[in-house]
C-alpha positions in Angstrom: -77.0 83.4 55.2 -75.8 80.5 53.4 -75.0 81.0 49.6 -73.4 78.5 47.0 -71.7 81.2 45.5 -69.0 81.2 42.4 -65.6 82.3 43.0 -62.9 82.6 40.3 -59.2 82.3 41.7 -56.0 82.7 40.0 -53.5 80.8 41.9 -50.0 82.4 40.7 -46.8 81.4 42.2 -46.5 85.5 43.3 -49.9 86.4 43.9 -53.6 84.9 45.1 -56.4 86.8 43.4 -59.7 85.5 44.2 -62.9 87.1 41.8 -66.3 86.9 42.8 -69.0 87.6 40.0 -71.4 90.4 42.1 -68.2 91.9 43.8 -65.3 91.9 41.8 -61.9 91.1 42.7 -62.2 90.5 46.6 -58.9 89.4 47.4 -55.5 89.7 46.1 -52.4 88.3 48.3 -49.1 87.3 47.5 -49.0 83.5 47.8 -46.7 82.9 50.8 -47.4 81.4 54.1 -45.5 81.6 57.7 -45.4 77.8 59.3 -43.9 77.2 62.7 -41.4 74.1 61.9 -42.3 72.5 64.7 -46.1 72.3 64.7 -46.5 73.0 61.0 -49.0 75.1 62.2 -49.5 78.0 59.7 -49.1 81.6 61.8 -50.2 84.1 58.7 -51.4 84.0 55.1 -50.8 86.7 52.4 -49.4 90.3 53.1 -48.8 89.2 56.7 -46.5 86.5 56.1 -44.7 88.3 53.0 -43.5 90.8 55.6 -41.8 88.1 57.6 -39.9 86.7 54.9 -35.9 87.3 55.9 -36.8 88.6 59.1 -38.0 85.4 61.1 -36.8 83.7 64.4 -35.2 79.9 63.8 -38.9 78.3 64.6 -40.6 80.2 61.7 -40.3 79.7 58.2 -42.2 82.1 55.5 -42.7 79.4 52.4 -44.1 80.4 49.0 -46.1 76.5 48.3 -46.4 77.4 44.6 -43.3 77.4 42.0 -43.3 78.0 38.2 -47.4 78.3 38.2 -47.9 75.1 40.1 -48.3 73.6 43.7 -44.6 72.7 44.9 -46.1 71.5 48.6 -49.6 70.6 48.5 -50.2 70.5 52.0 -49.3 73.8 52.9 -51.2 75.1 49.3 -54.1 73.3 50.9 -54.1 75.0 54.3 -53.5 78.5 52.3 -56.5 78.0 50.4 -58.8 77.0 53.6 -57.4 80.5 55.3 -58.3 81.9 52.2 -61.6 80.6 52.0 -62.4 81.7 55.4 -60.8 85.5 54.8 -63.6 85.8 52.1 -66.6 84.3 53.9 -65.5 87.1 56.1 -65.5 89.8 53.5 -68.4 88.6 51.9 -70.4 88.6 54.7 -71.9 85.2 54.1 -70.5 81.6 54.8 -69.0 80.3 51.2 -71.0 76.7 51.5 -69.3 74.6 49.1 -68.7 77.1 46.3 -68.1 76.3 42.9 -64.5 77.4 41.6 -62.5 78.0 38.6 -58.9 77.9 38.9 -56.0 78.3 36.2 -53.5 76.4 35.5 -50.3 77.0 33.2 -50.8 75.6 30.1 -47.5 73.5 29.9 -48.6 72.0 33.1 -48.7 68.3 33.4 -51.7 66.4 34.4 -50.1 65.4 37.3 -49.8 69.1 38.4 -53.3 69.8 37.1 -54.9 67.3 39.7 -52.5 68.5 42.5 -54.2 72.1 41.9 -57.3 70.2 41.4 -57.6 68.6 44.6 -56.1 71.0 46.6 -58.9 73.2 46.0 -61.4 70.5 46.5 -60.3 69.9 49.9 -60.3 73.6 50.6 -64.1 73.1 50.6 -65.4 73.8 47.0 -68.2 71.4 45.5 -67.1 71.8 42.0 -63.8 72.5 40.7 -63.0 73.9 36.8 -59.6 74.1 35.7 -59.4 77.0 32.6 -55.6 77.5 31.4 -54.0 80.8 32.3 -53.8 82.3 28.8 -57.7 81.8 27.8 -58.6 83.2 31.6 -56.2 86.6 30.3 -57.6 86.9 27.5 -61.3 86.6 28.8 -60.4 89.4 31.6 -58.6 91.6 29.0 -61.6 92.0 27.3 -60.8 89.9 24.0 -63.2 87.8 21.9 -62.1 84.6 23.0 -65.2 82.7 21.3 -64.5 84.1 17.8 -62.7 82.8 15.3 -60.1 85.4 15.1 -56.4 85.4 16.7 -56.0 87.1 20.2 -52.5 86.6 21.3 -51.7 86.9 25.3 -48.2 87.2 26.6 -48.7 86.7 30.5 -45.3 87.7 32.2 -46.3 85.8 35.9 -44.1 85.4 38.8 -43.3 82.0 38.1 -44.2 81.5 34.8 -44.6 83.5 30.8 -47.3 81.9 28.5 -47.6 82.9 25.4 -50.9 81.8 23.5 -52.7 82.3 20.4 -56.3 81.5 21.4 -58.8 81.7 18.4 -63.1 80.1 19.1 -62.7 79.6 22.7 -59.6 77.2 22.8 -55.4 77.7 22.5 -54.1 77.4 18.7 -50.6 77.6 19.5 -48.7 78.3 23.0 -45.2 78.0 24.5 -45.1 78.2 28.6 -41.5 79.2 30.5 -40.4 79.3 33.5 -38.8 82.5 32.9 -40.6 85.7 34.6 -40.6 88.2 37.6 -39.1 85.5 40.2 -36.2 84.6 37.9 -35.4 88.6 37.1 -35.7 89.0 41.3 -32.9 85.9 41.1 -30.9 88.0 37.9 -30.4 91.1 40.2 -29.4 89.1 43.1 -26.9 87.3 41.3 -25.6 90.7 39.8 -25.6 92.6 43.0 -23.3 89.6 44.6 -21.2 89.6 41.9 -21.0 92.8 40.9 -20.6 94.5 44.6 -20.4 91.8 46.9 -24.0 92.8 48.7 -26.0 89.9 50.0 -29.5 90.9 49.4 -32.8 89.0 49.6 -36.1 88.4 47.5 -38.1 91.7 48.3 -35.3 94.0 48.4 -34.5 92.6 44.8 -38.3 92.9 43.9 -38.6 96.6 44.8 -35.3 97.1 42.9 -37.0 95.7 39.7 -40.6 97.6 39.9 -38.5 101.0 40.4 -35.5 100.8 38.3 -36.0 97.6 36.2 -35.9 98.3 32.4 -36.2 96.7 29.2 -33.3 96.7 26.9 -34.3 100.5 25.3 -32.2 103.5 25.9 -33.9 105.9 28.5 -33.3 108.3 31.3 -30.9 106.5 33.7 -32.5 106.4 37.2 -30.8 105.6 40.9 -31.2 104.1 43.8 -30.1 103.6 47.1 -29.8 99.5 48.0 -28.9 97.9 51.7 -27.1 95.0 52.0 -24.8 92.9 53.5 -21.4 93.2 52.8 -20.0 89.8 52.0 -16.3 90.5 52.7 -16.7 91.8 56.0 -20.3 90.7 57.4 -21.1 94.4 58.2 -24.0 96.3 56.6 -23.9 98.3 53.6 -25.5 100.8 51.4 -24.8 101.4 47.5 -26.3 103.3 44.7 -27.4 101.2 42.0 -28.5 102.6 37.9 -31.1 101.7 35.8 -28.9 100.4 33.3 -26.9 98.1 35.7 -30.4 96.5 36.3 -31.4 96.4 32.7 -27.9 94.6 31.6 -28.7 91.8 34.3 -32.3 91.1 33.4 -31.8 91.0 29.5 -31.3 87.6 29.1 -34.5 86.7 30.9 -36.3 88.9 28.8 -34.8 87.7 25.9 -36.2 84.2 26.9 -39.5 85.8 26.9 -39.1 87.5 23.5 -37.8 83.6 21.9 -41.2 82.3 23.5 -43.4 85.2 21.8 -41.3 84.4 18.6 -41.8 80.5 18.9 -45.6 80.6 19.7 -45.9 83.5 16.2 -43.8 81.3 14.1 -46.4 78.1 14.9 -49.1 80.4 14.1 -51.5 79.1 10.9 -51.3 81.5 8.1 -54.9 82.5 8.3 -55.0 83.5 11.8 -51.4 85.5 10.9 -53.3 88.2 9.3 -55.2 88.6 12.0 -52.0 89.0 14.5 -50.7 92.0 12.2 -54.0 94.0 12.4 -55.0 93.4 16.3 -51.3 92.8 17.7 -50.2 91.4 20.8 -51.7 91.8 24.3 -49.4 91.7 27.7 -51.0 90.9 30.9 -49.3 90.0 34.4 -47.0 92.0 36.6 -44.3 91.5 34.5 -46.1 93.7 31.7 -45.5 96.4 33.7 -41.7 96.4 33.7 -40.6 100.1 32.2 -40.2 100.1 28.5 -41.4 96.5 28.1 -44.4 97.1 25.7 -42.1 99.3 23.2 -39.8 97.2 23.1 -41.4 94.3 22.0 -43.1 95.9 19.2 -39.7 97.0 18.4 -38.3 93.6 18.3 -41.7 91.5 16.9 -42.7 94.4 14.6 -46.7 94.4 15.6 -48.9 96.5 17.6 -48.3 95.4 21.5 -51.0 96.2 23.9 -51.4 96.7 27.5 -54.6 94.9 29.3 -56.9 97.4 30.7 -55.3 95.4 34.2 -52.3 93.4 33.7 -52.4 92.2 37.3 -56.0 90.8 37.6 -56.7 90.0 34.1 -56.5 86.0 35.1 -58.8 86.7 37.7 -61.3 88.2 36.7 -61.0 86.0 33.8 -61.9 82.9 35.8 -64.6 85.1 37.5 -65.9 85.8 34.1 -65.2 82.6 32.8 -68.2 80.8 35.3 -70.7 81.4 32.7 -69.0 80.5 29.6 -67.2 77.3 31.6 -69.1 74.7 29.6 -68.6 76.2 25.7 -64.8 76.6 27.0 -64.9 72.8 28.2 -66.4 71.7 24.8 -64.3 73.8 22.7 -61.0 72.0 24.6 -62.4 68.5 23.9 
């Protein structure tokens, strides 16, 4: 069966969630691909080729083609997408012929970026590509009334990067985008762990490190944990026993970043839509919202009510899924 179905895909730097309107979310991968150096053939897509990151033979390369939110090597991006394509014809259970797509972009992305992501998913296969920025899609799949002239703010903590946007009748009021988020915290504990201890360890390692023991700057209960690495003075491997609080001291500034974006984007906020921001508060989507501590401590710090999205990891996407049958008002509200 042939079907020119509608797919919604949020293209993070981290993650590849794809949303299709009867089924849901159908597909979410992390965004990295294995390449052979010679060939540039492309050996795995998604989970498969996250697993062979640090752990590959000299002919094989595990690449992440997106950075900061947009396409850093648009071949490779390209020939993701086309596997990815073809991974949901698959679960679908029907060939996708020429589906129409929507796709976010960052909102502090430049048009030159927006037609990379653009045209990389045109050549994927997809008849009609529509670009919505990241914050409205959030909103849409956290549930908020986008169209309605009232102030919903998102804070979407990405891999890559954190938008914050006040989006009031369908379009963004005010927004800041940074490249500050979850890959620059994975960098922070790196960076700490050398320093600190003089333990080489790579990307994943430092990403498990952050979803267990990561904290925002709040007191709590001090948790452990046992870390492998390679010593750096004498090549040999080597196992130490990291805190919480270690972890929290080395990822404050980054957050901090975050909280001068939140406070930038509220201080550009027209007064009317102000009131508005005290009564509904703040929503967080993205994996970074679910850092320990994160949500109290930014109501601490901006002093209104901070939500959680119902799912901070595939609000975007099923915001772009969603977004399929209000595309046009959203296009004319943008104009």
């Amino acid at each position: 069966m042939l079907s020119n179905a509608e797919i919604g895909i949020d293209l993070g730097t981290a993650n590849i969630l794809v949303y299709s309107k009867n089924k849901g979310i159908i597909m979410n991968e992390p965004s990295v691909v294995a390449l052979d150096v010679n060939t540039r053939k492309v050996l795995a897509v998604g989970t498969d080729a996250k697993n062979m990151i640090g752990k590959t033979p000299g002919n094989i390369v595990a690449v992440r083609p997106l950075k900061d939110g947009v396409i850093a090597d648009f071949d490779v991006t390209t020939e993701m997408l086309k596997h990815i394509m073809a991974a949901i014809s698959k679960k679908l259970g029907f060939s996708l012929r020429k589906p129409s797509v929507v796709v976010c972009t960052p909102s502090g992305a430049t048009s030159v970026e927006r037609r990379a992501i653009h045209d990389a998913v045109k050549s994927s296969g997809a008849k009609h590509v529509h670009l919505i920025e990241e914050p409205v899609a959030a909103a849409i799949g956290a549930d908020l009334p986008v169209g309605e002239p009232v102030a919903n703010v998102v804070v979407d903590i990405g891999g890559g990067t954190t938008e914050v946007a006040i989006i009031s009748y369908g379009g963004v009021v005010s927004c800041s985008t940074i490249r500050v988020a979850g890959d620059k915290m994975d960098d922070d504990i790196i960076h700490y762990i050398r320093k600190s201890y003089n333990l080489l360890i790579g990307e994943r390692t430092a990403e498990r490190i952050k979803i267990e023991i990561g904290h925002a700057p709040i007191e709590h209960k001090t948790m452990e944990m046992d870390i492998r690495g390679r010593d750096l003075v004498t090549g040999l491997p080597k196992t130490i026993v990291l805190n919480s609080t270690e972890i929290q001291h080395a990822i404050q500034e980054s957050l901090l970043s975050i909280l001068e974006a939140i406070r930038a984007t509220l201080e550009n906020c027209p007064p009317e839509l102000s009131g508005d921001i005290v009564d509904r508060g703040v929503v967080l989507t993205g994996g970074g919202a679910l850092l320990n501590g994160v949500q109290q401590w930014l109501s601490e710090e901006i002093v209104v009510p901070v939500h959680l999205a119902p799912n901070p990891l595939e609000s975007v996407a099923i915001g772009t899924g969603k977004s399929l049958t209000v595309i046009h008002k959203l296009q004319k509200a943008m104009k």
